[in-house]
C-alpha positions as a Markdown table, in Angstrom:
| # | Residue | x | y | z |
|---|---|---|---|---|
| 1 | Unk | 46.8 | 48.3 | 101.9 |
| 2 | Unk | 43.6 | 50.1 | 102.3 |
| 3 | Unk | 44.6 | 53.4 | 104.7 |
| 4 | Unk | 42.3 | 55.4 | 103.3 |
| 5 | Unk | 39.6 | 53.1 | 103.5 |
| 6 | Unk | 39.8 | 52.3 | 107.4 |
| 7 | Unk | 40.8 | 56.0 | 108.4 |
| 8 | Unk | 37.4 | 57.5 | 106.2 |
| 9 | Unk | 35.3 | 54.9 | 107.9 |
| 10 | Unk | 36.9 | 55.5 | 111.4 |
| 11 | Unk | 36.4 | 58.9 | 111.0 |
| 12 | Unk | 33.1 | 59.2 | 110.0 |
| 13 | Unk | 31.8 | 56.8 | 113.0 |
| 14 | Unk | 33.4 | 58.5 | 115.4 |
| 15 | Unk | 32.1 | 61.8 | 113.9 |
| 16 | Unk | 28.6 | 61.0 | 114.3 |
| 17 | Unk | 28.6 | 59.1 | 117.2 |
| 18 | Unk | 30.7 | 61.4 | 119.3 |
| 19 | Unk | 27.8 | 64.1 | 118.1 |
| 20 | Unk | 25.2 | 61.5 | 118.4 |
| 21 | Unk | 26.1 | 60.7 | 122.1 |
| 22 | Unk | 25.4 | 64.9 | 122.9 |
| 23 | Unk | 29.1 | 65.6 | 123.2 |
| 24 | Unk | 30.6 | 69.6 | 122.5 |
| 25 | Unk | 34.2 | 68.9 | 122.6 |
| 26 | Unk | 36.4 | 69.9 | 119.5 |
| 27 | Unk | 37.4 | 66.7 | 117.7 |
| 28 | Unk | 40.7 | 67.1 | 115.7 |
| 29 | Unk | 41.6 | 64.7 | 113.2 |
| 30 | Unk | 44.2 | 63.7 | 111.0 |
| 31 | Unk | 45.7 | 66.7 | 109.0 |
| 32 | Unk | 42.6 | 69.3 | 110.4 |
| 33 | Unk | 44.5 | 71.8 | 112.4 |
| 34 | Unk | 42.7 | 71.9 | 115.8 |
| 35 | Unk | 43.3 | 75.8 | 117.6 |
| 36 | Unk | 42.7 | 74.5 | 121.0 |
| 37 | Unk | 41.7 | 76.7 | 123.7 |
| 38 | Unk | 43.5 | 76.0 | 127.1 |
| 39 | Unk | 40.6 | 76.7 | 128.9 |
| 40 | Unk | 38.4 | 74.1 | 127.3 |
| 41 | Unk | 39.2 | 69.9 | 126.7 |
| 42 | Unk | 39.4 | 68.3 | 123.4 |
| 43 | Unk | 40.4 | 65.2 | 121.3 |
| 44 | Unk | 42.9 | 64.5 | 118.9 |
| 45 | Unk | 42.0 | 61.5 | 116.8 |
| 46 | Unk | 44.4 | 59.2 | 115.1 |
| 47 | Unk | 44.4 | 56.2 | 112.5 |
| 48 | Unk | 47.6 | 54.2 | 112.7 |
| 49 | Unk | 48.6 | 51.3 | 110.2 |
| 50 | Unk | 50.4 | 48.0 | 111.1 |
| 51 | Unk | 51.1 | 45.3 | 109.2 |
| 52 | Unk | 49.5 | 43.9 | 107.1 |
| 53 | Unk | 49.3 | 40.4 | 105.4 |
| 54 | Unk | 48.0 | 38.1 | 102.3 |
| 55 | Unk | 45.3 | 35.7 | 103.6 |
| 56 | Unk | 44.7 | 33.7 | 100.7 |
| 57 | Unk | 46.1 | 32.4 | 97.7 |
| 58 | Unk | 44.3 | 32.4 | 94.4 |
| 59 | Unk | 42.4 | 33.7 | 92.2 |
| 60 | Unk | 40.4 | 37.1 | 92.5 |
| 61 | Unk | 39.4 | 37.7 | 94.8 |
| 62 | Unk | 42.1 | 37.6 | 97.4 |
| 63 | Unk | 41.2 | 38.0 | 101.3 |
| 64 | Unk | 44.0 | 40.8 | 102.8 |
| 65 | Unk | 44.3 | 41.7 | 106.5 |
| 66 | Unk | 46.1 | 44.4 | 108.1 |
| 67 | Unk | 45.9 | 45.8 | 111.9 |
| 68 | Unk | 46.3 | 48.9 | 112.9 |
| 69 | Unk | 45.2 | 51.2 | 116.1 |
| 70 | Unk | 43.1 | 54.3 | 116.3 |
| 71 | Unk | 44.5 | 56.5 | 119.1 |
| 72 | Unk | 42.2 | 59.2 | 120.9 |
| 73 | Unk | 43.8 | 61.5 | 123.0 |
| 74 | Unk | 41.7 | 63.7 | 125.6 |
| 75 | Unk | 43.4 | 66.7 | 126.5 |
| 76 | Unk | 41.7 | 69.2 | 129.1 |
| 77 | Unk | 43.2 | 71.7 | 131.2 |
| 78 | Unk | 45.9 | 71.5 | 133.8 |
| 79 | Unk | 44.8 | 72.1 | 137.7 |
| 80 | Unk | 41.5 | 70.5 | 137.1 |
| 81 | Unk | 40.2 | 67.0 | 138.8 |
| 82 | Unk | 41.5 | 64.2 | 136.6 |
| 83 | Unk | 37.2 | 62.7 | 136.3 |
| 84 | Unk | 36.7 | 64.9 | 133.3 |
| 85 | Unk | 39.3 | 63.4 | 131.3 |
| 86 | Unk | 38.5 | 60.0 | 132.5 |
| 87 | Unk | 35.0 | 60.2 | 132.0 |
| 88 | Unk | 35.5 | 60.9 | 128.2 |
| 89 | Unk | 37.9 | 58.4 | 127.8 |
| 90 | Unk | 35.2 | 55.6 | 129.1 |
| 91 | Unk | 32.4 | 57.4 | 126.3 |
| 92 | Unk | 35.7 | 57.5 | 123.7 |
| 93 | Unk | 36.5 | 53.3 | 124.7 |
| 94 | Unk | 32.4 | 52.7 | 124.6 |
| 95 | Unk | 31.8 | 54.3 | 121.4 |
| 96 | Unk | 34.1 | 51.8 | 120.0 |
| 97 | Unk | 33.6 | 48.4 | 122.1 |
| 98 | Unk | 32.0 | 45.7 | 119.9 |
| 99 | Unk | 32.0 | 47.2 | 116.7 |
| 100 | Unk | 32.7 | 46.3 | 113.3 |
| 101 | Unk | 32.6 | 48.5 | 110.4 |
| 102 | Unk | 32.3 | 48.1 | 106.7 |
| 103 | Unk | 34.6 | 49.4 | 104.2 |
| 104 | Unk | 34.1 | 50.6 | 100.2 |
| 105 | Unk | 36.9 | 50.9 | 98.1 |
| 106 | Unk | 38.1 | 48.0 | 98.7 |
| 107 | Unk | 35.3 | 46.3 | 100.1 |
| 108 | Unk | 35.6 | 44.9 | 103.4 |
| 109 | Unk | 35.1 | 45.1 | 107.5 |
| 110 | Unk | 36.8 | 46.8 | 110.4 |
| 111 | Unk | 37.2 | 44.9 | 113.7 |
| 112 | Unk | 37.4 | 47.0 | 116.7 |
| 113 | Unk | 39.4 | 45.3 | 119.4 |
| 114 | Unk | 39.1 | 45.8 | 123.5 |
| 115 | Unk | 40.0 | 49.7 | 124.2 |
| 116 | Unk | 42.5 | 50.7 | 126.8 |
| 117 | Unk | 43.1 | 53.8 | 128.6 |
| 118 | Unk | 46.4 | 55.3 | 129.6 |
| 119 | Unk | 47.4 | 58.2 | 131.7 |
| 120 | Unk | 50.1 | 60.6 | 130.2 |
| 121 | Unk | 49.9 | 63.3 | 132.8 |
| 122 | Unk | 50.6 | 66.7 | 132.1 |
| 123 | Unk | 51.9 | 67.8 | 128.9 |
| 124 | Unk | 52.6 | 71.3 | 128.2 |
| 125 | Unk | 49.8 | 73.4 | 129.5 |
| 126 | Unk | 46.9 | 70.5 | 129.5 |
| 127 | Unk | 46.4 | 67.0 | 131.4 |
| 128 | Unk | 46.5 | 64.1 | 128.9 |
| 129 | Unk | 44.8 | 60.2 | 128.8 |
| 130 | Unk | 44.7 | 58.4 | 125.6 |
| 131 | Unk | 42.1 | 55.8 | 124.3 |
| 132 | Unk | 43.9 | 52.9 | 122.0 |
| 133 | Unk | 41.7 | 50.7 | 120.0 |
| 134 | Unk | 43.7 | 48.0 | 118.1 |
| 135 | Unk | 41.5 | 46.9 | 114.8 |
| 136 | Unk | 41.8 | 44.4 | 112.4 |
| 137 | Unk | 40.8 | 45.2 | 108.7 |
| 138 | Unk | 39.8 | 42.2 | 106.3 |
| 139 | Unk | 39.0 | 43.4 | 102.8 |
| 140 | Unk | 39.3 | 41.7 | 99.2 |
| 141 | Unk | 41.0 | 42.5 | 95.8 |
């Protein structure tokens, strides 16, 4: 399996294209504490594995596919109108629509998959949606 692989190259898109696209909202990623500020929004990005699967049979080298989905959750303040949240949520799912991304170590590509959008509602002291991107990874070794 080649975690590490998808979640640095998720990561680093994201990074710079959430940055790229003008956005100011604190991004907080796998195993980066994020101090959020109740008055403010921000996103929580995850990578999530699935399973995963031997493609071919043979010699070196050998075509492996997993899946997995990158969750994005938007979290902005409680008492608000729900278009802030909704509005990042479509730049989150537009960011990622049509997209593939190569992968070092080991070499390969990242499919993005259709994004959908789902509303959680209020949690704690902040109004929730979440972004899901299902993506297939296709490498060799």
């Amino acid at each position: 399996m080649a975690s590490e692989a998808i979640a640095r190259a998720v990561t680093d898109f994201f990074a710079a294209q959430w940055a790229a696209g003008g956005h100011t909202e604190t991004v907080g990623y796998e195993n980066v504490k994020v101090d959020p500020v109740t008055s403010a929004a921000y996103l929580e990005l995850e990578v999530w594995d699935g399973l995963a699967v031997k493609a071919s049979v043979g010699v070196s080298p050998q075509l492996r596919r997993s899946s997995g989905t990158v969750f994005v959750t938007v979290n902005t303040p409680q008492l608000q109108a729900t278009s802030q949240p909704r509005q990042l949520c479509d730049s989150i799912a537009t960011i990622f629509r049509d997209v593939q991304l190569a992968t070092t170590s080991p070499t390969g590509t990242v499919t993005f998959q259709e994004p959908s959008v789902s509303r959680l509602g209020k949690v704690g002291v902040q109004f929730q949606m979440k972004v899901a991107v299902p993506f297939l990874h296709e490498y060799y070794i």
